[in-house]
ROTORLUM-170593 format. One record per residue (C-alpha): x, y, z negated; residue number from 0. Coordinates in steps of 0.25 Angstrom, whole numbers, padded with zeros to 4 digits. Example, Ala and Ser with C-alpha at 12.3 -4.5 7.8 and 13.67 -1.06 7.14 Angstrom:
% ROTORLUM-170593
- xx;yy;zz;lumfi
- 0049;-0018;-0031;0
- 0055;-0004;-0029;1
//
This chain:
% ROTORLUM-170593
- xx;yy;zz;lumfi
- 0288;0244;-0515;0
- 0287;0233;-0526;1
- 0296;0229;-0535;2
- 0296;0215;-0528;3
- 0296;0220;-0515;4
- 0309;0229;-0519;5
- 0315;0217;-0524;6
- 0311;0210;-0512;7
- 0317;0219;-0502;8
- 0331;0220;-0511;9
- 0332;0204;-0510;10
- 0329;0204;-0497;11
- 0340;0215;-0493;12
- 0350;0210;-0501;13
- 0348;0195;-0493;14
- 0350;0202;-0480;15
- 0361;0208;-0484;16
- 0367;0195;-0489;17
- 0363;0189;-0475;18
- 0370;0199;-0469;19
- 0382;0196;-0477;20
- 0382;0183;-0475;21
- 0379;0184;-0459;22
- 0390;0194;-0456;23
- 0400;0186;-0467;24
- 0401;0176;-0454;25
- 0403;0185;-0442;26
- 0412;0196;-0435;27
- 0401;0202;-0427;28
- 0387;0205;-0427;29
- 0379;0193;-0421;30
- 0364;0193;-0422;31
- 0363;0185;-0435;32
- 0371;0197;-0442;33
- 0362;0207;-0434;34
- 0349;0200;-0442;35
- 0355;0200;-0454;36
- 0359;0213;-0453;37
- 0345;0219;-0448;38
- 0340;0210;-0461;39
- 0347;0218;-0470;40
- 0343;0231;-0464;41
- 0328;0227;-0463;42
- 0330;0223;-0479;43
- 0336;0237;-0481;44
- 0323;0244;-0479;45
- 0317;0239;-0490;46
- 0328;0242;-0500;47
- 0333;0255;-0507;48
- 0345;0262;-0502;49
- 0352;0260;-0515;50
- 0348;0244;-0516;51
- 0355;0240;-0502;52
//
C-alpha cells in the first residue's frame, strides 16, 4: 500500500468515526442512520492498522 493510499485510508477512518460520533451524539438507540455510520466506520477499519484506530 502507498503512502498516499495509507493516509487515505487513515482520513477516511477517522471521518467515519467522527460521523459516528456525531450521529449517536443525538439518539438513545440504534436507528438505521446510526447502523450506517456504524457499518462506515467498520468498512474504514479494514484498511487501517490495529495501532492507528
Amino acid at each position: 500500500m502507498a503512502k498516499a493510499d495509507k493516509q487515505a485510508a487513515i482520513q477516511e477512518h477517522k471521518a467515519a468515526r467522527e460521523n459516528l460520533e456525531r450521529v449517536s451524539s443525538k439518539i438513545t438507540e440504534e436507528t438505521p442512520e446510526y447502523l450506517a455510520a456504524n457499518d462506515r466506520v467498520i468498512a474504514a477499519e479494514k484498511n487501517v492498522p490495529w495501532y492507528r484506530r
